[in-house]
C-alpha positions in Angstrom: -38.3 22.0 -8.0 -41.3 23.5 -6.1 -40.9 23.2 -2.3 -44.1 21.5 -0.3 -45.8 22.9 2.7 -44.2 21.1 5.1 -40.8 22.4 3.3 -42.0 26.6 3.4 -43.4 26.2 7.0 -39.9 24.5 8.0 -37.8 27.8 6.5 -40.3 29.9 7.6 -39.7 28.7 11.4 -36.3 28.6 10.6 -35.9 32.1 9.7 -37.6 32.7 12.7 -35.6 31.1 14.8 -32.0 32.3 13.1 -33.5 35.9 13.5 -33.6 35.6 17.5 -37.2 35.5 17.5 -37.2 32.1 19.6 -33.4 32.3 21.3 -31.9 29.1 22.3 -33.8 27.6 25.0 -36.7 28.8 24.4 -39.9 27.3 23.6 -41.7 27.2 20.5 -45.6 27.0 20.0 -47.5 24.0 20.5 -48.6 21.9 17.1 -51.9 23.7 18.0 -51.1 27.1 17.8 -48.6 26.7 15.0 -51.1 25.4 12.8 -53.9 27.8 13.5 -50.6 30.3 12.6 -49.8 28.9 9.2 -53.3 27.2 8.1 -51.9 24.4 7.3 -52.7 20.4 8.9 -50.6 19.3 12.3 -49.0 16.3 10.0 -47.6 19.6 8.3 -46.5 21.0 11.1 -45.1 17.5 12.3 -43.2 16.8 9.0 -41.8 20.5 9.3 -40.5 20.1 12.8 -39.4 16.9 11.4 -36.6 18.9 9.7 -35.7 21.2 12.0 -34.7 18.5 14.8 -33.1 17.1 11.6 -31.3 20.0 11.3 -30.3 20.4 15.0 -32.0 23.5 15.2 -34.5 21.9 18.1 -35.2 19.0 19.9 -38.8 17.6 21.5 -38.3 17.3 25.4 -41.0 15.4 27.4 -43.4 17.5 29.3 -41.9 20.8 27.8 -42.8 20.3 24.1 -40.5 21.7 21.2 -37.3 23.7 22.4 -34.6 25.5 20.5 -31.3 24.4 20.1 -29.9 26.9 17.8 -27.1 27.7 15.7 -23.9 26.5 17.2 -20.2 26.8 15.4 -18.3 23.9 14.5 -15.5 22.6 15.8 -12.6 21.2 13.4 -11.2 18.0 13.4 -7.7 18.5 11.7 -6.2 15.2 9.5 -2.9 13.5 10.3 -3.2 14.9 14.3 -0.5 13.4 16.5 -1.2 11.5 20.3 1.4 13.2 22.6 2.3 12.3 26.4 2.0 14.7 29.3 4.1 12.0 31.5 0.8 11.6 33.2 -1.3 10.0 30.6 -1.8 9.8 26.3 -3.4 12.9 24.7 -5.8 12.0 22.1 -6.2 15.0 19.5 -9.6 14.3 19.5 -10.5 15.8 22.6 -8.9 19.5 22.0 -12.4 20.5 21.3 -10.5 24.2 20.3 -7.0 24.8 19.7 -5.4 25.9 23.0 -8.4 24.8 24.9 -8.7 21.6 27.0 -12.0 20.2 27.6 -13.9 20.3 31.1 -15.0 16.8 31.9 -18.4 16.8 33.8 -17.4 14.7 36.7 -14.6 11.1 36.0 -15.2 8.5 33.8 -17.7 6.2 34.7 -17.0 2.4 34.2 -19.7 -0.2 34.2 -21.0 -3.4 32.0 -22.5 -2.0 28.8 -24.7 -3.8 25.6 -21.5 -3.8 23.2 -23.3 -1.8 20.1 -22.5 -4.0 16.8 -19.8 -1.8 15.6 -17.6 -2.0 18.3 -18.6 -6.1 18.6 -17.5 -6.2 15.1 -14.0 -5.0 16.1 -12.9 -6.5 19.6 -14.5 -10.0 17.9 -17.4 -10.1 20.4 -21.1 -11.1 20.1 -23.4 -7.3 19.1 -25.4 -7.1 22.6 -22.9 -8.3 24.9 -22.0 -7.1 28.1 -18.5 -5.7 27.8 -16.8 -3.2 30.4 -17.1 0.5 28.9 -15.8 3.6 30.4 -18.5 6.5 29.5 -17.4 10.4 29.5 -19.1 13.3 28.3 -17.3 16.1 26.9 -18.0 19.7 27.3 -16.5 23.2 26.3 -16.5 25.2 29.7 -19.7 26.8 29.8 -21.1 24.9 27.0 -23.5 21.9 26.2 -22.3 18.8 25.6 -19.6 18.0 22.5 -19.0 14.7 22.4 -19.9 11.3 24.1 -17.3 8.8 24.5 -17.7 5.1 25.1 -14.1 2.9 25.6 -15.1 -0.6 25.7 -12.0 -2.8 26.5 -12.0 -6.4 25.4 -13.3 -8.9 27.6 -9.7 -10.8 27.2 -7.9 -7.6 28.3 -9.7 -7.0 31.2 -9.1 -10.7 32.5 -5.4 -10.1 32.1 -5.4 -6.2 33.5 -8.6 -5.7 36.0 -7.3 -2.5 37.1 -8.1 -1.1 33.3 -12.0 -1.8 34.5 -11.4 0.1 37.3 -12.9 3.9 37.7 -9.9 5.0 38.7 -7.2 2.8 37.2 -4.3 4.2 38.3 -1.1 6.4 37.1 -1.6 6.5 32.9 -5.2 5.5 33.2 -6.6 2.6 31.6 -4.3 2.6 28.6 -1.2 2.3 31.4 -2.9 -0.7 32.6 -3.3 -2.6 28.9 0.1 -1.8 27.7 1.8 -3.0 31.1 -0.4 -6.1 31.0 1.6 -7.6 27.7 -0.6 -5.6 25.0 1.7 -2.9 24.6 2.8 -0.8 22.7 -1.1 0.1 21.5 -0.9 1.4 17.9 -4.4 3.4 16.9 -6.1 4.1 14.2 -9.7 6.1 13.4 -12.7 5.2 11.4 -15.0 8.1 11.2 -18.6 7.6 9.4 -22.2 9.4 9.8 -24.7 7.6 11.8 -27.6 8.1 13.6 -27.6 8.1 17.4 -29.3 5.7 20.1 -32.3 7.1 22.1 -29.6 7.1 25.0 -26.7 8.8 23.2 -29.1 11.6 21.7 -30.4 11.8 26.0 -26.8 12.2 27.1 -25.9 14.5 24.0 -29.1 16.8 24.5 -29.7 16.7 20.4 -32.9 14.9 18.8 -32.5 11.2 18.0 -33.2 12.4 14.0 -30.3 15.0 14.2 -27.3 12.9 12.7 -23.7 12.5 14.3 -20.4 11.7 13.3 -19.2 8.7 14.8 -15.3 7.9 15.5 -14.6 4.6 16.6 -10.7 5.1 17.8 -9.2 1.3 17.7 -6.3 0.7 19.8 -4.2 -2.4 18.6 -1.9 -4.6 20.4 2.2 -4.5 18.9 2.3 -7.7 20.3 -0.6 -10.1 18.2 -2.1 -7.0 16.0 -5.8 -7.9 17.7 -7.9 -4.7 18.9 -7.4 -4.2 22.6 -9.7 -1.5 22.9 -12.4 0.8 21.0 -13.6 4.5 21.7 -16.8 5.4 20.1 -17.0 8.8 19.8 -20.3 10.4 19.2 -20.9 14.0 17.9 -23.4 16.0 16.7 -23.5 16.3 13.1 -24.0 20.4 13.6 -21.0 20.8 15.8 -18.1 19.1 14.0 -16.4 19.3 10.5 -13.0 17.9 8.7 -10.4 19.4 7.8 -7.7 18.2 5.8 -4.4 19.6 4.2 -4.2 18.5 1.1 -0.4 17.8 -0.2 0.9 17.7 -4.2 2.1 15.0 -4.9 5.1 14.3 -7.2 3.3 15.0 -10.2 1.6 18.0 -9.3 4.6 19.6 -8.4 4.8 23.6 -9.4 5.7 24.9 -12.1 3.2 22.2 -13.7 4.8 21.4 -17.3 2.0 21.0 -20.1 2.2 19.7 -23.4 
């Protein structure tokens, strides 16, 4: 199938960019001078940059027009990953952004009264838009942009029972300490990963384009005691910066040596 205008300029500008011509940070030419450049309309060059924030490859920032992103390698989320215990505090898997390496954390978790989006609301059985506490974190790689936004919203009947989980500092095991000590414990969690698109705020925080998509991991931690969701962490990442990966195991009937008929 023939590729449109928009389509060549958009590899064109790629190339460009994945040769080093415009390194990461860098600026590239206005609409303006890009279409005088390739003789094409700006709605061309619009639709092409389109795809390139799309892409991850750059992102519009006010006031200093189009900047590069560039190529980044991904992390990889490994299946069946186990939570572990320092005796300080639960170690999510999650968070090993590369094996043997902790992430820095840009300053503690903030906590504050957030807009519940609709699906966290769906699982802690609250109203979509609600003020709900949430603890925010950004993750970084040392040296590195941001990896991955994290939002734990705690339900509204948790926090009435443990108030030190809202706090900013919440003590010896963190929040988690405070829910399971509080009658919700032991938490049992579970992960639902999809594709999404991110808010105007979480694309801010994240330093992508709001068109560049992200993977989005709620992380639901359930109660032993009644089964109900105690608490949900929405992790955000950039679509360009994460992949899967899963061992896959025979199963009985794929054992080797395979017999055929």
């Amino acid at each position: 199938m023939p590729s449109t205008r928009y389509e060549e300029t958009a590899a064109h500008l790629r190339r460009r960019i994945e040769a080093g011509e415009y390194p990461q940070g860098s600026r590239l030419p206005s609409v303006r001078t890009l279409v005088t450049t390739y003789e094409v309309s700006g709605a061309t060059i619009r639709a092409a940059l389109r795809i390139l924030e799309s892409e991850g490859l750059v992102r519009a920032v006010l006031k200093s027009g189009i900047v590069v992103r560039g190529r980044r390698a991904r992390r990889g989320l490994a299946g069946a990953r186990r939570i572990s215990h320092d005796g300080t505090t639960y170690l999510f898997p999650l968070v090993a952004v590369r094996e043997g390496e902790p992430p820095v954390l840009p300053g503690r978790p903030v906590t504050s009264f957030g807009h519940v989006p609709a699906d966290v609301a769906a699982v802690l059985g609250v109203r979509a838009g609600a003020r709900v506490v949430r603890r925010r974190v950004v993750l970084s790689p040392k040296g590195e942009e941001p990896w991955c936004l994290v939002d734990t919203w705690i339900a509204p009947r948790v926090v009435a029972a443990a108030p030190r989980s809202a706090w900013n500092r919440p003590g010896p095991g963190g929040y988690v300490a405070r829910i399971e000590e509080a009658g919700y414990g032991p938490l049992a969690w579970e992960e639902i990963a999809r594709a999404a698109m991110p808010s105007r705020e979480e694309a801010g925080l994240l330093g992508i384009s709001p068109l560049m998509p992200v993977m989005r991991i709620l992380r639901v931690g359930r109660s032993a005691q009644d089964g109900l969701p105690a608490e949900c962490s929405a992790h955000v990442i950039p679509a360009d910066q994460v992949e899967l990966r899963s061992a896959l195991v025979r199963g009985p009937s794929a054992r080797w040596p395979v017999a055929y008929d």
